[in-house]
C-alpha positions as CSV (number, residue, x, y, z in Angstrom):
1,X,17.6,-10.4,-7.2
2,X,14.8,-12.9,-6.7
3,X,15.2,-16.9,-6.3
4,X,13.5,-19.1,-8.5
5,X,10.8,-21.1,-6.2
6,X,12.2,-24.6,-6.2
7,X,10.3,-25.8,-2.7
8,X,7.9,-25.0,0.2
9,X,11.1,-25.7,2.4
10,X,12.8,-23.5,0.7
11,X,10.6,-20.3,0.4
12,X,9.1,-20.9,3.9
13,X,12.1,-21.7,5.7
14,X,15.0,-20.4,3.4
15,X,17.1,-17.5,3.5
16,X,16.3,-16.8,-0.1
17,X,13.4,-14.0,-1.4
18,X,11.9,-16.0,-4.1
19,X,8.2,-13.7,-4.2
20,X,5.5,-15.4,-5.8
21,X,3.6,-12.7,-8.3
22,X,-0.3,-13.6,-8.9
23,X,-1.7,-14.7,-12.2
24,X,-1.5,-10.5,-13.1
25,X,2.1,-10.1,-12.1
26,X,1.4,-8.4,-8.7
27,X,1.8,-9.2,-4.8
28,X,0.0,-7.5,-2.3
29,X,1.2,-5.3,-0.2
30,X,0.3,-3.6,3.2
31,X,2.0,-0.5,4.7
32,X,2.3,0.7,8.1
33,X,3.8,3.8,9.9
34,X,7.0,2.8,11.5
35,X,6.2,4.5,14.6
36,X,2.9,3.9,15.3
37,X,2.2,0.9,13.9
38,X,-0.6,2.5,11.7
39,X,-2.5,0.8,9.2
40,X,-1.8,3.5,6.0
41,X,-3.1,1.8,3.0
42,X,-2.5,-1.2,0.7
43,X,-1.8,-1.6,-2.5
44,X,0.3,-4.0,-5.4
45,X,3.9,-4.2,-6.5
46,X,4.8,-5.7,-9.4
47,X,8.0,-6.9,-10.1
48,X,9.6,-3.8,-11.4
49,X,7.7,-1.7,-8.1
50,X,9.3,-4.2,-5.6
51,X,13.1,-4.1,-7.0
52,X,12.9,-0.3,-7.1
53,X,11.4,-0.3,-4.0
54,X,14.6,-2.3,-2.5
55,X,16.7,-0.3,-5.0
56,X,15.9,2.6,-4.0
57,X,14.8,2.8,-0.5
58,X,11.6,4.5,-1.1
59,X,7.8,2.9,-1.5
60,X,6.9,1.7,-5.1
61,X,4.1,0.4,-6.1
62,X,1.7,-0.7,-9.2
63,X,-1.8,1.2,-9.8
64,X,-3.6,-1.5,-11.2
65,X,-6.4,1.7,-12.5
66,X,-4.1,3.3,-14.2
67,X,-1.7,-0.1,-15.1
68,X,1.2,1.9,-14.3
69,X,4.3,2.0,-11.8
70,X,4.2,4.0,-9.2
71,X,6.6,6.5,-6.6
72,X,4.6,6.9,-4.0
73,X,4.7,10.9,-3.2
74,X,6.0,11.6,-6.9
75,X,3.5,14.4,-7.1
76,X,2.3,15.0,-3.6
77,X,5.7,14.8,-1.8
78,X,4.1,12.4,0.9
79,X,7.2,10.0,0.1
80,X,7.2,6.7,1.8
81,X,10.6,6.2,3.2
82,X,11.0,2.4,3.7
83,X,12.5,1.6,7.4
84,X,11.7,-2.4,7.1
85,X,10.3,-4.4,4.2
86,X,9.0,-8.0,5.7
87,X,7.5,-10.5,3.5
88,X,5.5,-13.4,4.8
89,X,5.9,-17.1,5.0
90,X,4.9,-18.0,1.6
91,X,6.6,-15.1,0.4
92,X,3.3,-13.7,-1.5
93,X,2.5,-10.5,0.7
94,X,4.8,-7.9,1.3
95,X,4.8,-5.5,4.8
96,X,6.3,-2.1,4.5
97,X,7.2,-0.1,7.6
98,X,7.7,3.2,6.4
99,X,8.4,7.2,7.2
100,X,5.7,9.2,5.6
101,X,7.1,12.7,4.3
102,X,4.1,14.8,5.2
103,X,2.2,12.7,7.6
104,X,-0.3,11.4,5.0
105,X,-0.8,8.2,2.9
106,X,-3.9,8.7,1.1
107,X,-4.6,10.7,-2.2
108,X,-8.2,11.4,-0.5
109,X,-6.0,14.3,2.0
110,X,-6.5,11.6,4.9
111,X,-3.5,10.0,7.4
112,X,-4.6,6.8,6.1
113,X,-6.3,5.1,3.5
114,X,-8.6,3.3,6.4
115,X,-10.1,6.5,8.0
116,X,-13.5,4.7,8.0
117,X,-14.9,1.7,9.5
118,X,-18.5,-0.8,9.0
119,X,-20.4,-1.0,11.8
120,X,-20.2,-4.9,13.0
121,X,-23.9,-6.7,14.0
122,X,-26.8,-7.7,11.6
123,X,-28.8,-4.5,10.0
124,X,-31.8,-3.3,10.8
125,X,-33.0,-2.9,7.4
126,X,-31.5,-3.3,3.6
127,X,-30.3,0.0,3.5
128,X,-26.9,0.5,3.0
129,X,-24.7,1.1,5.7
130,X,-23.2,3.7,7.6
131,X,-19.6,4.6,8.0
132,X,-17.7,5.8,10.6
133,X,-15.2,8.3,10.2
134,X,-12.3,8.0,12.4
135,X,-10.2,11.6,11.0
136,X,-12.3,14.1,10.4
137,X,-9.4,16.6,9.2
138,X,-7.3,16.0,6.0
139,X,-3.3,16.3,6.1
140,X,-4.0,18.2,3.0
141,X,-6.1,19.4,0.0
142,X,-6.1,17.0,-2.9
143,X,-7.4,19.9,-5.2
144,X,-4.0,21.6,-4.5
145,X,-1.8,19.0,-4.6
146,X,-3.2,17.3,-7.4
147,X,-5.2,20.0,-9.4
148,X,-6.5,18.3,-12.9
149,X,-4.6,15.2,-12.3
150,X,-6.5,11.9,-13.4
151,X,-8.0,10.7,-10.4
152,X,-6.2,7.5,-9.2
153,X,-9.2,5.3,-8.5
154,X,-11.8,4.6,-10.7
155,X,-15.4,3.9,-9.9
């Protein structure tokens, strides 16, 4: 499925996918609502995520926390139906433009994974600073649709 990376000329101006995995196996990748152009979250495929991901037709990815693949909306049902997969000129980031089952991305309940932003400008003080929120209403409850799940992050 993947070319072995034999040139620049080759994976920057060739026909082939030849993806170049980082020193852990993974390549970033960022995902956006097909329609709106939303920013939903970003994440890492590895090589088994990114052929199932083609494969299949549906988002994949790798949870580096828990250091396992995985089907985006295999427990929550917020399915990410791939409508374009890009990748870019070096071939080492991936952009999926995808159909959300649900309207929501993020395991927190939010549309997207980038419902806050950092104020821009030099601080006042040391203290830390204060984000903006940008949804103020979750798509859903985490506790119900993930209950006692592990948590997918880790602190």
């Amino acid at each position: 499925m993947f070319a072995t990376r034999d040139s620049i000329e080759q994976v920057e101006e060739g026909n082939e996918l030849a993806p170049k995995f980082d020193e852990n196996g993974l390549i970033p990748v960022v995902t956006t609502d097909m329609a709106s152009g939303e920013l939903l979250m970003m994440g890492y495929m590895n090589e088994e995520a990114f052929k199932k991901t083609i494969e299949i037709g549906e988002a994949h990815y790798w949870s580096r926390s828990r250091q396992c693949l995985w089907h985006k909306g295999a427990t929550s049902g917020l399915v990410q139906k791939v409508v374009e997969m890009r990748i870019d000129d070096d071939q080492d980031t991936v952009w999926l433009r995808v159909d959300v089952a649900g309207g929501a991305s993020c395991h927190v309940g939010y549309r997207s994974c980038f419902y806050r932003s950092i104020p821009i400008g030099k601080p006042q003080d040391n203290s830390p600073l204060t984000l903006k929120y940008h949804e103020s209403d979750k798509v859903f409850d985490p506790e119900e649709v993930y209950g006692d799940a592990p948590n997918p992050t880790k602190l």
